[in-house]
N, C-alpha and C positions, 0 to 999 in steps of 0.2 A: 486869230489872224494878227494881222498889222496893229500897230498902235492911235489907227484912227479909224473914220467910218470906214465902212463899207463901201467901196466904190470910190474912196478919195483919191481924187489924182492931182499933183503941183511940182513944180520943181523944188527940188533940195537947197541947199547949202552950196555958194560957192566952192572951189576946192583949188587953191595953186598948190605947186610943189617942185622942189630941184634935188637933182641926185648927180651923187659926182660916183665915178669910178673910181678907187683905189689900185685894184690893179690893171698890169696891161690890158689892153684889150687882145692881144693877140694872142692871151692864154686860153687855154677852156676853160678853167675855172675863174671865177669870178667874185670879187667884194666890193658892197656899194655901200655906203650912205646914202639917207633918203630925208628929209624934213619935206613935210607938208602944215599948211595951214589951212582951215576950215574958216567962211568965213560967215557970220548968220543973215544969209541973204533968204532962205528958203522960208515958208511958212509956219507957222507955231505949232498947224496940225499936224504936218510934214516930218516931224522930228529936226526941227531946225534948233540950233546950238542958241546956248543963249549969251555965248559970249565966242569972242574966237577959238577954237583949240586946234592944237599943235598934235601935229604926228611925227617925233624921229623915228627911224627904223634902220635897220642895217641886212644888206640884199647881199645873201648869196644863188650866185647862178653856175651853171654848168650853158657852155653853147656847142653845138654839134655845127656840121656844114649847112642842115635844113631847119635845127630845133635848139630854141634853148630852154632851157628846165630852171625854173627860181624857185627862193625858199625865202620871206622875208620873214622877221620878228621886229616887232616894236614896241612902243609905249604910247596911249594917246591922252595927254593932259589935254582934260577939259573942264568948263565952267562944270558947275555940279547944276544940275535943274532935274527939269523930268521928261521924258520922252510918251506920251498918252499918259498913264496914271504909273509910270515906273519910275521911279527916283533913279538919278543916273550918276558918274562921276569919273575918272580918270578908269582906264581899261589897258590891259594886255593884249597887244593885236598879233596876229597869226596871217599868214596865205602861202598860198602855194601856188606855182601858177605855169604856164607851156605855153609856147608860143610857134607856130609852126608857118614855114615858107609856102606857099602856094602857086606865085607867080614872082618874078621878081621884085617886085613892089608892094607885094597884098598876101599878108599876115593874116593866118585863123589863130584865136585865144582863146585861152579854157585861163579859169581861175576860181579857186576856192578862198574865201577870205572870211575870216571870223575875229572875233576879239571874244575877251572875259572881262568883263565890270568889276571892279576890285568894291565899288559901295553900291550896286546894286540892290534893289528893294523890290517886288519879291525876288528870292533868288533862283527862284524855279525861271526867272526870263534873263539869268546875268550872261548867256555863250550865245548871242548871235552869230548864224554861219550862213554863207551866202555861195550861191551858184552861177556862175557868170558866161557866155560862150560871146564872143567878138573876132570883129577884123579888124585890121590895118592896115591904112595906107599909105606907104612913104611915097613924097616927094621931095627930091633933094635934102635935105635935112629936117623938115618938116614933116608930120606924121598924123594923122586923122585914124581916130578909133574910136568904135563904132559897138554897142553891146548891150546885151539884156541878160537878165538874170532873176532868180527868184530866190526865197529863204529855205534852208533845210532844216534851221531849229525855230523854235517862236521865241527868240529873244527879243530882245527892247528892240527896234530900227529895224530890222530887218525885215522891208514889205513882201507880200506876195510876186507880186512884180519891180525889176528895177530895170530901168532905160539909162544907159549910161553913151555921152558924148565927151570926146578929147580933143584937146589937141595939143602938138608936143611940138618941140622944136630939142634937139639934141647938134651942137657942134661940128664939125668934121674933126676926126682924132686927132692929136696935132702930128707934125710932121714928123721923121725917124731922125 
């Protein structure tokens, strides 16, 4: 299983992050930057970080009239420590992810997300993959999302169960 007991339940790790678009938005196609920072608020048995770490990433997306389809890659420099008894350290991050219309306000989400441990110890646990389904709800610029999820590989971090809360705040485009 997971990297602690049996039955552990706690909150995780803080998590901010801002992403800027590169291109118009009124293309379909799409390039983002992303940085996120981790911050070690979670518990020790939790898999909480033991120093800050950073996520840049770079998001490409395709957006349809009802769906848009993303592909993100990144890098996650982090403290090196351990996660339960795995020695951990800076990783290759991966996802993929859909996002689909339902009402005019309220978004259903699928998202696959995984990383590779570049110092990983064993390395039979370095590809954590993760399965995720959510909603969303915009108001006015502001956006609430809502989702669970469980692990597909037994890599480091990756619990049986994940409970995931947001909340976003994005802009309005600027003017033409």
């Amino acid at each position: 299983g997971d990297d602690g007991e049996d039955g552990d339940v706690g909150a995780g790790d803080l998590r901010l992050g801002a992403k800027v678009r590169l291109t118009p938005r009124a293309g379909a196609v799409g390039v983002a930057v992303a940085l996120g920072a981790t911050f070690p608020t979670g518990g020790a048995r939790y898999g909480s970080e033991d120093g800050v770490a950073l996520d840049p990433k770079v998001v490409f997306d395709w957006r349809g009239d009802d769906v848009v389809l993303a592909l993100s890659l990144g890098y996650r420099m982090r403290p090196g420590g351990l996660v339960g008894s795995v020695a951990v350290g800076d990783e290759l991050r991966f996802g993929v992810g859909v996002e689909g219309r339902l009402a005019p306000t309220v978004t259903m989400l699928g998202e696959l997300e995984g990383g590779h441990g570049l110092d990983v110890v064993p390395a039979a646990r370095a590809t954590p993959i993760e399965l995720r389904l959510g909603a969303r709800i915009r108001l006015d610029a502001w956006a609430l999302t809502v989702g669970a999820g469980t692990r597909l590989t037994d890599g480091y971090g990756a619990p049986d169960v994940r409970l995931v809360v947001g909340l976003g705040w994005a802009p309005p485009p600027f003017p033409p």
